[in-house]
C-alpha positions as CSV (number, residue, x, y, z in Angstrom):
1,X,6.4,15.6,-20.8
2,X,4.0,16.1,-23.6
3,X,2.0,13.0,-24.8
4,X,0.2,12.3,-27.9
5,X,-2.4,9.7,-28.8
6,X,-1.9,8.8,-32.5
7,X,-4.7,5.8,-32.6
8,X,-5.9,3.2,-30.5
9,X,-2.6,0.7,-30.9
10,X,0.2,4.0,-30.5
11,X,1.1,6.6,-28.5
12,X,3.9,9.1,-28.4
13,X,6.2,10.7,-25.6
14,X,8.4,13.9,-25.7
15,X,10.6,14.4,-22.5
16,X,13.0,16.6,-22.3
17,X,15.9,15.6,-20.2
18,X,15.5,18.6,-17.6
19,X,11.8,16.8,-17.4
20,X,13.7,13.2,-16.7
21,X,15.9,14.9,-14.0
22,X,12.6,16.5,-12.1
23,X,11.3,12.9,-11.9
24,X,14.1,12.3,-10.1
25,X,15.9,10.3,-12.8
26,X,19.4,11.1,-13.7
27,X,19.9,11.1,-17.3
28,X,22.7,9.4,-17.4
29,X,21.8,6.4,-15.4
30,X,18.9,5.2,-17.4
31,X,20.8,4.1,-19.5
32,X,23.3,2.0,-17.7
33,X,21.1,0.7,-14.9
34,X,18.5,-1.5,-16.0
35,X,16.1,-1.1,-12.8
36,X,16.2,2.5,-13.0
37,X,15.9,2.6,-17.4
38,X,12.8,0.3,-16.5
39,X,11.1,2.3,-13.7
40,X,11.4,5.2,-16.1
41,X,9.7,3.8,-19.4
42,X,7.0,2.2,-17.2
43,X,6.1,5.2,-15.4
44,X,5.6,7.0,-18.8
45,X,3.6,4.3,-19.7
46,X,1.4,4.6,-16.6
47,X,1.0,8.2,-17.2
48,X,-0.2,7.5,-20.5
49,X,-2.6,4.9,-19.4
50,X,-3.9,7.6,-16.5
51,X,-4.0,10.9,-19.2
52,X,-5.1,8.8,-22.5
53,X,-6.3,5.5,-21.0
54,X,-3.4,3.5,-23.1
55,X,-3.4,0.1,-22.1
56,X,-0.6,-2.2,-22.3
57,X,-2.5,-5.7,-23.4
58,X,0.3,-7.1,-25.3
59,X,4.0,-6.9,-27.0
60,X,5.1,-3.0,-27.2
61,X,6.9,-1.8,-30.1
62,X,9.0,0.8,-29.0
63,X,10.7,3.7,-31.3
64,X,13.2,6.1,-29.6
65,X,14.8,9.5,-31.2
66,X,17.3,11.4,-29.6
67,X,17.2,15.0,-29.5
68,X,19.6,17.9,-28.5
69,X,17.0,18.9,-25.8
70,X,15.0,15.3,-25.1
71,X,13.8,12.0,-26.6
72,X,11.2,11.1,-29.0
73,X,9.5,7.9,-28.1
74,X,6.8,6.1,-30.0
75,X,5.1,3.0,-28.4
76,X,2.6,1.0,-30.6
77,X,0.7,-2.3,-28.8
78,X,0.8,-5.5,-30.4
79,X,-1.3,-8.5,-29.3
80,X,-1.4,-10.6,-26.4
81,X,1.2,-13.4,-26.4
82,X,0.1,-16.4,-24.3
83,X,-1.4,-14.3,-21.9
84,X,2.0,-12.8,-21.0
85,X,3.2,-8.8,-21.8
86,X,6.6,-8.8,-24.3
87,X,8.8,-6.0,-25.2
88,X,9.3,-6.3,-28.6
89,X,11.9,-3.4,-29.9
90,X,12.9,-3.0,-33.5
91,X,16.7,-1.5,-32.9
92,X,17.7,-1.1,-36.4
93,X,16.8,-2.4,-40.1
94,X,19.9,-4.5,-39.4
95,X,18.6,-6.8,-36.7
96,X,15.9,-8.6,-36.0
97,X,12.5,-7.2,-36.2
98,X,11.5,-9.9,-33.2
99,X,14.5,-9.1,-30.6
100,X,13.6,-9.3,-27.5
101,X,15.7,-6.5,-25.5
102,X,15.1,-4.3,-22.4
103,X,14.3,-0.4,-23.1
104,X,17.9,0.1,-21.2
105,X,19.6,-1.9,-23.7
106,X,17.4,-0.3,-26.7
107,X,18.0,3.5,-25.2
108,X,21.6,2.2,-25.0
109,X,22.5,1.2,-28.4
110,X,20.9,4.6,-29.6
111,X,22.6,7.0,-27.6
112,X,25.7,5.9,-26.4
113,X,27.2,6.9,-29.9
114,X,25.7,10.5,-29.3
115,X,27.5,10.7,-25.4
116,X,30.6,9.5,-26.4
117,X,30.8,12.4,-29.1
118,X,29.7,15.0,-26.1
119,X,32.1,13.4,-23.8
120,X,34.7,13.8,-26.1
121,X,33.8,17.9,-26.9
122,X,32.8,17.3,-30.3
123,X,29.1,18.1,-30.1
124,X,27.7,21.4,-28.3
125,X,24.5,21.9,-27.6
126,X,23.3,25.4,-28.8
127,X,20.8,27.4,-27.1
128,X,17.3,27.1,-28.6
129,X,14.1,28.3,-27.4
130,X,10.2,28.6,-28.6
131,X,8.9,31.6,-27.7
132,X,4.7,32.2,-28.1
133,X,2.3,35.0,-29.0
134,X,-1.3,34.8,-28.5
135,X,-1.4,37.8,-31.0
136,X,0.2,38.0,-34.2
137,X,0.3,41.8,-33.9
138,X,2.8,40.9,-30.9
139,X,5.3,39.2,-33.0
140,X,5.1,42.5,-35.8
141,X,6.0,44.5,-32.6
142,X,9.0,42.5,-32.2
143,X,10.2,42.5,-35.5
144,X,10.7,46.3,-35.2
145,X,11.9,46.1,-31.9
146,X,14.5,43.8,-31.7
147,X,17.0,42.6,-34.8
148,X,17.7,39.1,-34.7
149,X,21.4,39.2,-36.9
150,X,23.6,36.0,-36.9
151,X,20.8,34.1,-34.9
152,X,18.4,31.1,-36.8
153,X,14.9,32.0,-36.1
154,X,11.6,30.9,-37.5
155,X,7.7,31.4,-37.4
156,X,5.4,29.2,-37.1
157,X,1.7,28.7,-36.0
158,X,-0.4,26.0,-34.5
159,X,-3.8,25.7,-32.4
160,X,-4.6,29.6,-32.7
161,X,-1.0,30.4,-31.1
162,X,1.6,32.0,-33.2
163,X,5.9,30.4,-32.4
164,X,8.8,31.9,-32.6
165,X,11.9,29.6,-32.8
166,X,15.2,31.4,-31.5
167,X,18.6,29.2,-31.9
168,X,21.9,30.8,-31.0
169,X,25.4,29.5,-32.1
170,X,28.6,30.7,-30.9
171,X,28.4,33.9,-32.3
172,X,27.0,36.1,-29.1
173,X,28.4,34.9,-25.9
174,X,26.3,33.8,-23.0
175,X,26.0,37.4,-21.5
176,X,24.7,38.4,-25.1
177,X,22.1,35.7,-25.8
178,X,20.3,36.5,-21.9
179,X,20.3,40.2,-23.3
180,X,18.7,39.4,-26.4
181,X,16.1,37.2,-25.2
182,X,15.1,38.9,-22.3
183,X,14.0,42.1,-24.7
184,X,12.2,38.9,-27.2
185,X,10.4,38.3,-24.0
186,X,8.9,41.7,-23.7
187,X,6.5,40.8,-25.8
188,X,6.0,36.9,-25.7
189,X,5.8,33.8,-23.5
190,X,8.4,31.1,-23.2
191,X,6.3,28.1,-24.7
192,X,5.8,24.5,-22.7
193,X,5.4,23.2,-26.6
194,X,8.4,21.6,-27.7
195,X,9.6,23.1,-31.9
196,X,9.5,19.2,-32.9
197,X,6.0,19.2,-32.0
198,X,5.3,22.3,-33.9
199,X,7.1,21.6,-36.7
200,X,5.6,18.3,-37.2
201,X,1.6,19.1,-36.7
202,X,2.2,23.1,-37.1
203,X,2.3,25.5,-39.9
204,X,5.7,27.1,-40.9
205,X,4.9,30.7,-41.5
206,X,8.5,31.7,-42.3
207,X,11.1,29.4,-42.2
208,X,14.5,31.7,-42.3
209,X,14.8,34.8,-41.0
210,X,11.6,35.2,-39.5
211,X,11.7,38.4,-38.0
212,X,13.3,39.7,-40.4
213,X,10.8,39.2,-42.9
214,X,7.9,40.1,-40.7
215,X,9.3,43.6,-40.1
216,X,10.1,44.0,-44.0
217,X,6.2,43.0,-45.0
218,X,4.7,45.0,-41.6
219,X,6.4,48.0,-41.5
């Protein structure tokens, strides 16, 4: 889980759901059961408190996107209340900026849209994955190595680090896509950095066809 302290009031979570299954959480039943939704938002919480000293003093404002891969969750503290903690969570424009609902029933009305469409077959998942260089002469040495055709990649830098973002579609089968990223990793790192962090607070070098136009400006 990667956490990010934006000021003093607001803090921000990604967890993919492979992380939320290693807590021992199931993904599925945070959502439905409230006990267990609960025990998984305050535990993020209390690892925010121990990593960025975020305290929770008042009413939480809670903001939750879904991802492919994870969630997205942005907590900002409001003032005490009477002495006592409230969970204040803004669903949608459409309701009331003061409801008062549990993170299981906010989570809920966010995402059980999305899992009825993948329970019903008519969203797949496709196979994404951020691959890092330390050394920008690594990723020219993949560029004219390996020929990414019919696959979305991009480039992009951040802290000193140079990202490579790889996402298959249907194209290549299963057997095809372990083949072409086990060459790719000849010569970089599968990254712990998620691409929404990147593309949020990194810089996009080359947005389509990034390979591609490394190996056309570096041969």
């Amino acid at each position: 889980m990667e956490i990010e302290r934006i000021n003093d009031t607001t803090i921000k979570f990604y967890i993919t759901y492979a992380d939320i299954e290693d807590r021992g959480f199931d993904s599925e039943e945070i959502w439905y059961n409230r006990e267990r939704g609960e025990e998984f938002f305050f535990e993020m919480i209390n690892e925010a408190h121990d990593h960025e000293n975020f305290e929770i003093e008042g009413p939480l404002w809670i903001q939750v996107q879904a991802f492919d891969k994870g969630l997205e969750i942005v907590v900002t503290r409001g003032q005490m209340n009477d002495g006592n903690v409230k969970l204040e969570i803004p669903v949608s424009k459409d309701k009331d900026d003061d409801m008062d609902e549990s993170i299981v029933d906010m989570l809920d009305e966010q995402l059980r849209s999305r899992k009825k469409e993948r329970d019903a077959g008519t969203v797949e998942d496709p196979l994404s994955i951020v691959i890092a260089f330390a050394d920008f002469e690594d990723l020219i040495r993949l560029s004219q190595s390996v020929t990414l055709n019919q696959v979305k990649n991009e480039v992009y830098s951040m802290e000193n680090t140079y990202y490579l973002h790889i996402e298959f579609d249907d194209f290549y089968d299963e057997d095809e896509q372990d083949n072409i990223l086990s060459r790719v990793l000849e010569f970089g790192n599968e990254s712990d950095v998620s691409i929404y962090r990147i593309k949020e607070y990194g810089n996009t070098i080359v947005s389509e066809n990034g390979l591609h136009v490394i190996s056309t400006h570096f041969s």
